[in-house]
C-alpha positions in Angstrom: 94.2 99.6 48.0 92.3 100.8 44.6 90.1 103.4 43.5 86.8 102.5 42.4 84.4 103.9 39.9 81.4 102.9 40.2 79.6 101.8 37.2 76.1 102.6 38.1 77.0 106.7 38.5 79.6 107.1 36.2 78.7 109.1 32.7 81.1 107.8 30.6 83.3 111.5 30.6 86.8 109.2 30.7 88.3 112.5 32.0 90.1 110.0 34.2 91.4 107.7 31.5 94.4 110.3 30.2 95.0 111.6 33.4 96.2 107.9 35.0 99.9 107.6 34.7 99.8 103.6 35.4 96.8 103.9 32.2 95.0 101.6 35.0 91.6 102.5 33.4 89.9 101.3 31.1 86.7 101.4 29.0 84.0 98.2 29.9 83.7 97.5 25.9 80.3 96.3 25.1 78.6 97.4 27.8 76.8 100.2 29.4 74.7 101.0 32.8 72.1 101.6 34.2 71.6 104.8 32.9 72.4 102.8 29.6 76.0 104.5 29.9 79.4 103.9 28.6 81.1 103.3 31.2 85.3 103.3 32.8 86.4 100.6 35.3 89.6 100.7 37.4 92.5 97.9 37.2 93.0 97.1 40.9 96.1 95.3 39.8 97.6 98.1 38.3 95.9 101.1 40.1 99.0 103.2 42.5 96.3 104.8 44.9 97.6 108.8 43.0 94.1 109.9 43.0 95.0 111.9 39.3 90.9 110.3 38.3 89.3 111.8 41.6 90.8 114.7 41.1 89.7 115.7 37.4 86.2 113.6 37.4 83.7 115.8 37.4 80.7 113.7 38.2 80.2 113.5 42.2 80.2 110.2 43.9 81.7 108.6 40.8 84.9 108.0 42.3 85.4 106.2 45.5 89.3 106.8 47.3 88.6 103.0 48.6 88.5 100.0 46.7 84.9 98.4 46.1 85.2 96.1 43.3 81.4 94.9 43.8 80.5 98.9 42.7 82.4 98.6 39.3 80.0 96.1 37.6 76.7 97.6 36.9 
């Protein structure tokens, strides 16, 4: 099982993208939200379940401890 950021909250911080020791996330280049947003998606492939981007995202509700791929496309 996978985090999940979803898309549609996220602000585009990427607090999460140094912290991930797998480097599981990643930007979604060349495209933005629906608060017209940079945002991060997570790499369910790759993703070890740490919870390092939950823990140092500062955005509430951003970060899911489940996996809901359907959430990470805006």
């Amino acid at each position: 099982m996978a985090y999940t950021i979803v898309a549609d909250v996220c602000e585009g911080i990427a607090d999460c993208i140094p912290v991930c020791p797998v480097e599981c996330i990643h930007w979604a280049e060349g495209k933005t939200n629906t608060k017209d947003t940079k945002y991060t998606y997570i790499d369910d492939s790759t993703c070890i379940d740490c919870g390092a981007c939950l823990s140092v995202c500062p955005i509430e509700g951003a970060i899911l401890d489940e996996w809901k791929p359907e959430l990470q496309k805006p």
